[in-house]
Structures are given as C-alpha cells and as structure tokens.
N, C-alpha and C positions, 0 to 999 in steps of 0.2 A: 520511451520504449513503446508505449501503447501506439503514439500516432505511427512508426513504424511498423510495428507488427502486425496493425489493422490493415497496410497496402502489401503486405507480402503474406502473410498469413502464419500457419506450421502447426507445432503441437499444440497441445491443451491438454491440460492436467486433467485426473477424471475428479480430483475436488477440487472447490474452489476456494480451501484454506488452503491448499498444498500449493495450490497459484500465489496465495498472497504470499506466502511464507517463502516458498522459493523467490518471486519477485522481489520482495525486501531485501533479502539476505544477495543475493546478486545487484541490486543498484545499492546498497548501503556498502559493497567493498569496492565495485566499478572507479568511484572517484580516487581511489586511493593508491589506483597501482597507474603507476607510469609508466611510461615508452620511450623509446631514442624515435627520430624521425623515420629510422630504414625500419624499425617495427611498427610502427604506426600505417605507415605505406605499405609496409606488408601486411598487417591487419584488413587494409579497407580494399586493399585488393583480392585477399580472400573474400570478405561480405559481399563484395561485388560479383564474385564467380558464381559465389553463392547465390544469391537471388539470379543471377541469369541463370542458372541453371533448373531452381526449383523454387522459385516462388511465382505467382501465389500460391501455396501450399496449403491442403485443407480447407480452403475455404466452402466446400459441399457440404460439409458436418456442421456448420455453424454460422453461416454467412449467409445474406438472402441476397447477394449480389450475384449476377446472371456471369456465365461464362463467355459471354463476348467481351466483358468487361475487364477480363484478366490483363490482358496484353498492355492496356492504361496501366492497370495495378504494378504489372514488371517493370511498365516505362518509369512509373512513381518512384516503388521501390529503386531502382536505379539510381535515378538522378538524385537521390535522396545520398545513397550510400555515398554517391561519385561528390558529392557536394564537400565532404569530406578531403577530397584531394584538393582541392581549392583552401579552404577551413585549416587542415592538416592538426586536428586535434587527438593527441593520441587518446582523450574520454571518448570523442565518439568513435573513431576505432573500434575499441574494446566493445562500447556496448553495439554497435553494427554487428561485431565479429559474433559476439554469446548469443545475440540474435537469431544472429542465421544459421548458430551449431543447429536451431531446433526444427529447421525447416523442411531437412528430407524427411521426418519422421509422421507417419499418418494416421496415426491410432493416438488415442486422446478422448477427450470432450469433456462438457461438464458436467459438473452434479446431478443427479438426477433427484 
C-alpha cells in the first residue's frame, strides 16, 4: 500500500495513530475477502478511473516533489493499477480499489 500511495498520493489523516489504526485494520481484512474475476476486473478498472482522473492527489501538503513531476506519478500510478489486468488478482483489486476511494479528498495531514 505504501509504494502505491507514495505515486498517486490523497488523503492523510490529521494523526498518525489514526493512520496506523486505520491502515492495520484495512490490510488485516483486505486478504480475506474474495472476488469472482468479472469483480476483480471490475474493481481494477475502477482504481484505474480513479487515478486517471485524480491522482496525484495532495501531494502540495506533504510531498517536496515539484509539479512537473506529476504526469510520471499518473503514468506510475497507472501502469501500476493496469498491471493488475495482466496479474488478475482479486487482493490487489481490492486493495487498488480502498486506495483510490481516498484520493479525491484534500483536506488531511499529519500530526502536528
């Protein structure tokens, strides 16, 4: 999850227990719930809308990467999700898909 979220970006929690806690409790059920294939394909073609439409996301609030460098970031982000269609694993699916629910959202940060 991390190497993902790093090239596409999105929310953040305003703490960083509230990160962990939620993190854990979302990749501790992710491996547990399965998919048929037409859900799976349906999953990674949403994450795929998904970052093409709004990632990288937030990266101004926390990132010290320059904005010419986005465009790489979506091309990442992408090819990452689309790898999936290839792979056709309904885990990364799911966790692609929880991913990218957090990505139109831009208020967040960390702890102060």
């Amino acid at each position: 999850m991390p190497c993902c979220g790093s090239r596409r970006g999105g929310y953040h929690l305003h703490s960083n227990v509230g990160c962990i806690v939620g993190s854990t409790i979302v990749l501790t059920w992710i491996p547990h719930i399965h998919f048929s294939d037409a859900w799976s394909l349906g999953l990674t073609i949403f994450a795929f809308a998904m970052v093409a439409i709004f990632a990288p996301s937030n990266f101004d609030k926390y990132a010290w990467i320059k904005p010419r460098h986005y465009p790489i970031l979506k091309a990442i982000g992408l090819a990452i999700v689309a790898s999936n269609l290839w792979i056709r694993s309904d885990l990364l699916a799911l966790t692609f898909a929880v991913q990218t629910l957090l990505l139109p959202f831009k208020e967040g940060g960390e702890e102060k």
